[in-house]
C-alpha positions as a printed Julia matrix, in Angstrom:
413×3 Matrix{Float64}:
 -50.79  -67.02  -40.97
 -50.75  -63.83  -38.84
 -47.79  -63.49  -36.69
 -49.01  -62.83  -32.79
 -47.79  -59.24  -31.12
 -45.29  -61.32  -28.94
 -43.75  -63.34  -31.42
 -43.82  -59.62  -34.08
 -41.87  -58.2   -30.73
 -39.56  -60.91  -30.63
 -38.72  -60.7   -34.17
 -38.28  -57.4   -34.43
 -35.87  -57.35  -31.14
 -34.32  -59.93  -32.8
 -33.48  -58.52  -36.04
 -32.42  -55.51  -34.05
 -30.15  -57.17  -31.89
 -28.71  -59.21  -34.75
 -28.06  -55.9   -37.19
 -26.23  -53.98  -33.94
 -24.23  -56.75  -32.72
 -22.85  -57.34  -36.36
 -21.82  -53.5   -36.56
 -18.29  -53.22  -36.35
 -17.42  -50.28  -33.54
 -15.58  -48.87  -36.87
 -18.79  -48.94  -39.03
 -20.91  -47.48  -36.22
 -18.14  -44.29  -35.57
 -19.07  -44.1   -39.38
 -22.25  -43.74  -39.04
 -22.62  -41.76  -36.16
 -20.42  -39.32  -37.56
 -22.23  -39.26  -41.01
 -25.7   -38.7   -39.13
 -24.38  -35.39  -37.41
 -22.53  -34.41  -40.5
 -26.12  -34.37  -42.34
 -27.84  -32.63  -39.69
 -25.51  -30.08  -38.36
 -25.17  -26.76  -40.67
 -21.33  -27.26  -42.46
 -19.91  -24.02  -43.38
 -15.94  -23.28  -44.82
 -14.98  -19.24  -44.08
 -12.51  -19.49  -46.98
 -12.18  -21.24  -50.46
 -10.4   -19.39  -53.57
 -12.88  -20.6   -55.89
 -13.77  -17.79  -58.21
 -10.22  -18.47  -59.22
 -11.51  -21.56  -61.18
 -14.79  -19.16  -61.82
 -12.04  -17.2   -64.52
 -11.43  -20.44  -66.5
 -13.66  -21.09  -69.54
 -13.41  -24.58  -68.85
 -14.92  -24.44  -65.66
 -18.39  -24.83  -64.94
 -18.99  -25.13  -60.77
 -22.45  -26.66  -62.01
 -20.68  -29.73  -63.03
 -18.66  -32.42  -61.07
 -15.48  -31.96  -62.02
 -12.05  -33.54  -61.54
  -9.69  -32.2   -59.11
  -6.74  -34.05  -59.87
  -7.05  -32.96  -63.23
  -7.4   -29.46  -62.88
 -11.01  -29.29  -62.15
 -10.33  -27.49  -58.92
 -11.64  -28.41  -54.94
 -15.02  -27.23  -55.03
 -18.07  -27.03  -57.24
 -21.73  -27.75  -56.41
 -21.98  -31.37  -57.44
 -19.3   -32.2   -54.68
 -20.68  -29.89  -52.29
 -23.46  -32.19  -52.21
 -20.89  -35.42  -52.05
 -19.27  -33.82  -49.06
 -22.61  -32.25  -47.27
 -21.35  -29.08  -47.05
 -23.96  -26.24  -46.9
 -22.4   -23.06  -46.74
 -18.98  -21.19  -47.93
 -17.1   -18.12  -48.2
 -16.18  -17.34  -51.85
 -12.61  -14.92  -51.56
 -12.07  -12.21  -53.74
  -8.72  -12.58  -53.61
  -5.83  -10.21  -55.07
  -2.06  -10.55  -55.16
  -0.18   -8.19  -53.38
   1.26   -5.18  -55.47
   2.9    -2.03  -55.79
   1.31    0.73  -53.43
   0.95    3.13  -56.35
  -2.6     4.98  -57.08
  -2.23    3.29  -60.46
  -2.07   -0.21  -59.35
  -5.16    0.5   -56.79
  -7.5     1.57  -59.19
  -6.56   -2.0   -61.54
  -6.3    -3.87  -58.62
  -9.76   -2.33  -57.53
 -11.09   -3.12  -61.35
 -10.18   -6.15  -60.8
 -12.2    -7.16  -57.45
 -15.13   -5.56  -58.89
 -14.37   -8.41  -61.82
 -14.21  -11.07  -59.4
 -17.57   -9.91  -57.54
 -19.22   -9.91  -61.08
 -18.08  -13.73  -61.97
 -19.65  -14.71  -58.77
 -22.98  -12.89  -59.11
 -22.87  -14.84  -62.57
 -22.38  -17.8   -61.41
 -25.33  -17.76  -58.79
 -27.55  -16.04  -61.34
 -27.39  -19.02  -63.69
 -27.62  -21.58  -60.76
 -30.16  -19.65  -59.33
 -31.79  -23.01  -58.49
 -28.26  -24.5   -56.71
 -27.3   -21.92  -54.77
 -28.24  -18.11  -53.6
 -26.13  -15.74  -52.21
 -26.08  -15.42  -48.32
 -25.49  -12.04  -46.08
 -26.51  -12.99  -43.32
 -26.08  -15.55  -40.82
 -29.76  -16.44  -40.8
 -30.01  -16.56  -44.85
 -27.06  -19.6   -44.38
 -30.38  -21.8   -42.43
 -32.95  -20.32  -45.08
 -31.15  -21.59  -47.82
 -30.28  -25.08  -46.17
 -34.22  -25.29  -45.56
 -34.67  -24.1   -49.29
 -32.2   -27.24  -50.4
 -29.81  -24.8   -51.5
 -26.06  -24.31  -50.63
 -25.63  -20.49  -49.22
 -22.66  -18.69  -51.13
 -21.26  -15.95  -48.76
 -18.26  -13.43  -49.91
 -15.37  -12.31  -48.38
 -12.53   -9.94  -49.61
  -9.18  -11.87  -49.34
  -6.43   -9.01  -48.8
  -7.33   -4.86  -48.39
  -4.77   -3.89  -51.0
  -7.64   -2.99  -53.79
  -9.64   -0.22  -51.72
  -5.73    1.47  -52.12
  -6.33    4.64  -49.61
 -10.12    5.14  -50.52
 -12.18    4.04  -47.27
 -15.41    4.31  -49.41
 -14.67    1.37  -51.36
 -15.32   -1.08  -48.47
 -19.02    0.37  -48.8
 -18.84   -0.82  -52.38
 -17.6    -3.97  -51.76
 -20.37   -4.53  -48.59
 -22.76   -3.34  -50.61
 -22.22   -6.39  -53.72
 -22.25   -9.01  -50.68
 -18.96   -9.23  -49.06
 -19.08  -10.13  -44.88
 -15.27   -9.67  -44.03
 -11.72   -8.43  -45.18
  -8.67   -9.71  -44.77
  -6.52   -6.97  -43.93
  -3.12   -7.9   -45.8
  -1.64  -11.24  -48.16
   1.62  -12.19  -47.71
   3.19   -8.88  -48.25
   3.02   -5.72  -46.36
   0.81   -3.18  -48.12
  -1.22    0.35  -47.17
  -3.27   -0.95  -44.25
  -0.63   -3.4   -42.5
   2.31   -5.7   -42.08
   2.01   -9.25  -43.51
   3.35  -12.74  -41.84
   5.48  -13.57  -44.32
   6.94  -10.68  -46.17
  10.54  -10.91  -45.87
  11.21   -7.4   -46.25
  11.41   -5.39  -43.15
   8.42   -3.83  -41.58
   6.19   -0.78  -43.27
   4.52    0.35  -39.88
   5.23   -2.28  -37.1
   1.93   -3.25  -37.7
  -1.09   -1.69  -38.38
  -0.49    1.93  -40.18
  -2.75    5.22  -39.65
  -4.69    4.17  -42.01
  -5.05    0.32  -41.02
  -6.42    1.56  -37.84
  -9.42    3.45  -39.86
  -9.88    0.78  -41.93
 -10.73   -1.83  -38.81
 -12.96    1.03  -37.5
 -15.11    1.1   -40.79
 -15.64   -2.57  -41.15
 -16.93   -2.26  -37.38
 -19.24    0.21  -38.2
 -20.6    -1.82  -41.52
 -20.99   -5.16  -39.94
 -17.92   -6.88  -41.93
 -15.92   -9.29  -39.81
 -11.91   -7.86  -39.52
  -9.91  -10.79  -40.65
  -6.82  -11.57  -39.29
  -5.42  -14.13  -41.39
  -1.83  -13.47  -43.2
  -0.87  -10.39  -41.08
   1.66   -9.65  -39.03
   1.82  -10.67  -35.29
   2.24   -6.97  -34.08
  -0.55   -5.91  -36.72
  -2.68   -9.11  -35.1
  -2.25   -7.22  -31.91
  -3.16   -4.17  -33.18
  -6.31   -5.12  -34.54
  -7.23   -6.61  -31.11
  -6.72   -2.89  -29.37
  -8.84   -0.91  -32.11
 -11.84   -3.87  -33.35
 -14.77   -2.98  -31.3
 -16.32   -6.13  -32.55
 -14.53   -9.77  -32.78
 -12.74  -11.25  -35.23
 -12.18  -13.76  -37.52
  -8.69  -15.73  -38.84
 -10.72  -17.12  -41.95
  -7.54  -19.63  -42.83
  -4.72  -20.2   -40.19
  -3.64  -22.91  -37.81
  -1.73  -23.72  -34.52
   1.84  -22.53  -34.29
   2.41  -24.6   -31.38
   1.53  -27.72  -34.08
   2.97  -26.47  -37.12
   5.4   -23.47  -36.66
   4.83  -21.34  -39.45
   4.48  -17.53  -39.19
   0.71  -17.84  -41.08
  -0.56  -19.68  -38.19
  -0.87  -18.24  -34.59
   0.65  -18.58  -31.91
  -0.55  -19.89  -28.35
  -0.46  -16.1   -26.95
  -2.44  -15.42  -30.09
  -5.18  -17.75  -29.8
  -5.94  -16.9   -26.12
  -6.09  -13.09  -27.14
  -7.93  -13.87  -30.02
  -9.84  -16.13  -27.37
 -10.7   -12.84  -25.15
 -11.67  -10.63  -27.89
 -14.21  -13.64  -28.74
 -13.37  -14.56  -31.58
 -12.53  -17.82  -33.82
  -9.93  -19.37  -35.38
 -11.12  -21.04  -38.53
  -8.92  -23.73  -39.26
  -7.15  -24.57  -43.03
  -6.03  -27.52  -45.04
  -3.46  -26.71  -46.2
  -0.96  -28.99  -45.56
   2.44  -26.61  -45.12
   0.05  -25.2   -42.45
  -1.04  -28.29  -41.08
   1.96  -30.34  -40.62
   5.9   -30.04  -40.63
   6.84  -31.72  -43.92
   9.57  -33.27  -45.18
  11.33  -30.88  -47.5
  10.96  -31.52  -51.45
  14.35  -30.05  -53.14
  13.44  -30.2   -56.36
   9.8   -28.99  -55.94
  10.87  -26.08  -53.89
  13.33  -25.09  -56.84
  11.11  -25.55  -59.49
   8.47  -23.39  -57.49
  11.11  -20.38  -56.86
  11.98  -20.5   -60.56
   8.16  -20.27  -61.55
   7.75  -17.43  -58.98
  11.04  -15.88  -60.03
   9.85  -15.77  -63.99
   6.27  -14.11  -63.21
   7.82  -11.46  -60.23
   6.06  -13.45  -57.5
   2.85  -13.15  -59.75
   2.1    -9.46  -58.91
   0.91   -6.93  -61.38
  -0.16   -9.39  -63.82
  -2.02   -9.12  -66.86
  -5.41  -11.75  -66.93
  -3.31  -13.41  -69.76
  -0.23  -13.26  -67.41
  -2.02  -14.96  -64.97
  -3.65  -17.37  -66.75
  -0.46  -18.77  -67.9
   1.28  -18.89  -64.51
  -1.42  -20.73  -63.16
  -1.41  -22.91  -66.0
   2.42  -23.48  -65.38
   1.73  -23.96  -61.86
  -0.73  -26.41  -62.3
   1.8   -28.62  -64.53
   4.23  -28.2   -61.86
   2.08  -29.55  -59.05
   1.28  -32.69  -61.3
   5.21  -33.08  -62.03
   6.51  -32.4   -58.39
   3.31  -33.46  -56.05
   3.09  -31.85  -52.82
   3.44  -34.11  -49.79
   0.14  -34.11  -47.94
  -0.97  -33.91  -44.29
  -4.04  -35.81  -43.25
  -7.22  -35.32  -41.38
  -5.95  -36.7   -37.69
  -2.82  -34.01  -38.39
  -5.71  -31.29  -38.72
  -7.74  -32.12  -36.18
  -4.79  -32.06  -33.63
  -4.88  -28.42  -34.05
  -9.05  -28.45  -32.95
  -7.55  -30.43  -30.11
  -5.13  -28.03  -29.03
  -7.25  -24.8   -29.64
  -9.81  -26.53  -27.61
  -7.42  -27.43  -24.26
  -5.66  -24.01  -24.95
  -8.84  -21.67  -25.24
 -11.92  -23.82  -25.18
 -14.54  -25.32  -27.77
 -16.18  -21.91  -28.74
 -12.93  -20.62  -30.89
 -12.16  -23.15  -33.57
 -14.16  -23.87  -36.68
 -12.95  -24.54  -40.65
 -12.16  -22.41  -43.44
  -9.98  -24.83  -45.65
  -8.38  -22.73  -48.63
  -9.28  -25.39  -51.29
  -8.54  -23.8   -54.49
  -6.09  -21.78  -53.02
  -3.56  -24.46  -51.94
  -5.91  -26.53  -49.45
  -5.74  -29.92  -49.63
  -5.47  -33.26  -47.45
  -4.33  -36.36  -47.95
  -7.46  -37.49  -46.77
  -9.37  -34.38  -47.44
  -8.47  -33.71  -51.18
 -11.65  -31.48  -52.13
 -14.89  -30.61  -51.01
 -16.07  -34.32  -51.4
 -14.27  -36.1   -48.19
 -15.74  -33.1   -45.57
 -17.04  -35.63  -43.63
 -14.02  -37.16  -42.7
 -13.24  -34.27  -40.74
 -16.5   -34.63  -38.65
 -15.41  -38.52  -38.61
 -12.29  -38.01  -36.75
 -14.37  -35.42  -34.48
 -16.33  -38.5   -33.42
 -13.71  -40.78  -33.06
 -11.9   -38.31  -30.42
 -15.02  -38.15  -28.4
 -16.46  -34.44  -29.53
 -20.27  -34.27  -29.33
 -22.47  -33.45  -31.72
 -23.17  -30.08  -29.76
 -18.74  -29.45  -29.7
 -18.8   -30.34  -33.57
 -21.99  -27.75  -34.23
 -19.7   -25.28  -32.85
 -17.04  -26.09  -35.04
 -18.85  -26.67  -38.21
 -20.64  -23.22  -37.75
 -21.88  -22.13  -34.59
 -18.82  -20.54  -33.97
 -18.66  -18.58  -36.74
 -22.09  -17.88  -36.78
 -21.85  -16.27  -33.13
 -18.9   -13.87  -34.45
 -21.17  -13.07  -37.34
 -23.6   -12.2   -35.64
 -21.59   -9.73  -32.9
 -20.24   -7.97  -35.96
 -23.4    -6.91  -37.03
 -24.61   -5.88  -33.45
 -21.89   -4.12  -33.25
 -22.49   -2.42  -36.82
 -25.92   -1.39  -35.1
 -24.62   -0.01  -31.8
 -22.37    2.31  -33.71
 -24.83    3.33  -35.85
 -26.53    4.42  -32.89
């Protein structure tokens, strides 16, 4: 027997009314948040990545384990966490400031560049690499994840201005200026020793002017707060902090302070926020992890100048160490108490994510790449739109992006 239109209606209303008023208010956060998670384009400024890319065991093809060494990111949990775009670092360790340990250190980016071309060469079918902010959309359309590149500390280019060409030229979009101690171009946040230049040096200042002209975003991450300012009075375009927090939350000299984020506010830019959990929250102190850590640092000099076989045994020994002594953990509602406050301090269009998995990232409730969307979660649950959580997934970013390249053009004009 057919059913009439009225009693199909009924049904149907029915059903719909029965399936909505037996959703939990928890279950329908859930899914709200899970529906702009999948529709909104994710992108991370900052994961250390192509550090795993040096391991022979690694393959960022396969799911792998990240509580067993298997790192924060490859592309199977990409896909588990929805993510659709991210900054691979070439990263470098700060040290000496001798021509000598440029040209290695210089070697040695070129190295890193090369392992990442590799990889996206062989998962040509995964992933492409992105430098633009328009290819990031193309390859979401495509149903591939967009790689982008940035150069995590200036140190390698030494005193040669012509290598950030090179490194533009094999894909990278921004430079970070400094690691966590002072070298050629400026002052870092947490070098103990006392101050190279006050800031940014001679040089520094030439070095901000030629990432203008090429279109790379000037990233302000691990420097100084007087090199921070610096920056701010030379960049003709605006900038980026690929990895740092709220000092006002967590008062650690990586992160900035309120003063900071409302100049950094003015110049346009974005904060993109880490999570890392030092960064994140005030923890209670570990004794015997913090001496264990100092005596690992203490036996490789604060891993600088290391050979590849050097370094693959101190991360080896670090790894062992985190699994003996593990790190106590911030959790997603600690992070996102830092979007709050950047967004009653400066406003919604300053704050996005760059997390640092793979190079110390990790929540209690954000352990890798896979749990993303509990960030957008506890979005919802504090009332952001979808529109606010575009912004901070991407659109942000994006809009930075896309003034350092019209800026690039202007002076090229």
């Amino acid at each position: 027997m057919k059913y009439s239109s009225f009693s199909l209606t009924f049904t149907l209303f029915f059903s719909l009314f029965f399936v909505v008023s037996c959703t939990s208010p928890e279950e329908r956060l859930r899914q709200e948040a899970e529906a702009i998670h999948a529709e909104v384009l994710t992108l991370d400024s900052h994961v250390d990545t192509p550090l795993m890319l040096m391991r022979d065991d690694f393959d960022i093809g396969e799911r792998n384990d990240p509580h067993d060494r298997g790192g924060k990111l490859d592309f199977p949990r990409m896909e588990e966490g929805g993510l659709d775009a991210v900054f691979f670092a070439v990263f470098l360790g700060q040290g000496a400031l001798t021509p000598e340990a440029f040209d290695l250190n210089h070697q040695r980016a070129l190295d890193i560049f090369t392992l990442i071309h590799e990889a996206l060469d062989t998962h040509q079918e995964t992933a492409g690499l992105a430098l633009t902010p328009e290819d990031a959309y193309r390859l979401r359309d495509e149903g591939r994840f967009a790689i982008y590149i940035g150069n995590e500390n200036g140190y390698p280019i030494g005193k040669d201005l012509s290598l950030i060409q090179t490194y533009y030229d094999l894909g990278s979009r921004y430079m970070g200026l400094s690691h966590s101690r002072h070298n050629q171009i400026c002052d870092a946040s947490t070098d103990s020793a006392p101050p190279l230049h006050e800031g940014l040096s001679d040089f520094g200042v030439e070095v901000v002017k030629e990432l203008n002209r090429l279109g790379m975003m000037v990233d302000v991450t691990h420097i100084s707060d007087a090199a921070f300012y610096d920056v701010l009075e030379v960049t003709k375009a605006p900038v980026i902090a690929s990895h740092s927090n709220a000092r006002a939350i967590c008062d650690h000299p990586r992160n900035l302070d309120d003063n900071m984020i409302l100049a950094l506010a003015e110049n346009g830019g974005v904060l993109q926020l880490c999570v890392l959990s030092a960064y994140v929250k005030e923890l209670e102190p570990d004794p015997e992890r913090q001496a264990a850590f100092a005596e690992l640092r203490e036996k490789w000099d604060n891993f600088q100048d290391l050979t590849d076989e050097e370094m693959a045994q101190a991360r080896e020994e670090w790894w062992a160490l985190n699994s003996k002594y593990p790190a106590p953990m911030a959790t997603v509602s600690d992070l996102v108490d830092h979007v709050d406050h950047v967004v009653e301090l400066a406003g919604i269009d300053h704050v996005g994510i760059g997390t640092d998995f793979d190079g110390g990232g990790a929540l209690e409730d954000c352990y890798d790449v896979s749990e993303l969307g509990n960030i957008t979660l506890e979005l919802v649950k504090r009332g952001y739109s979808k529109e606010d959580i575009e912004k901070i997934w991407s659109g942000n970013f994006m809009r930075v992006f896309r003034q350092a390249e019209e800026t690039a053009r202007q002076l090229r004009q």
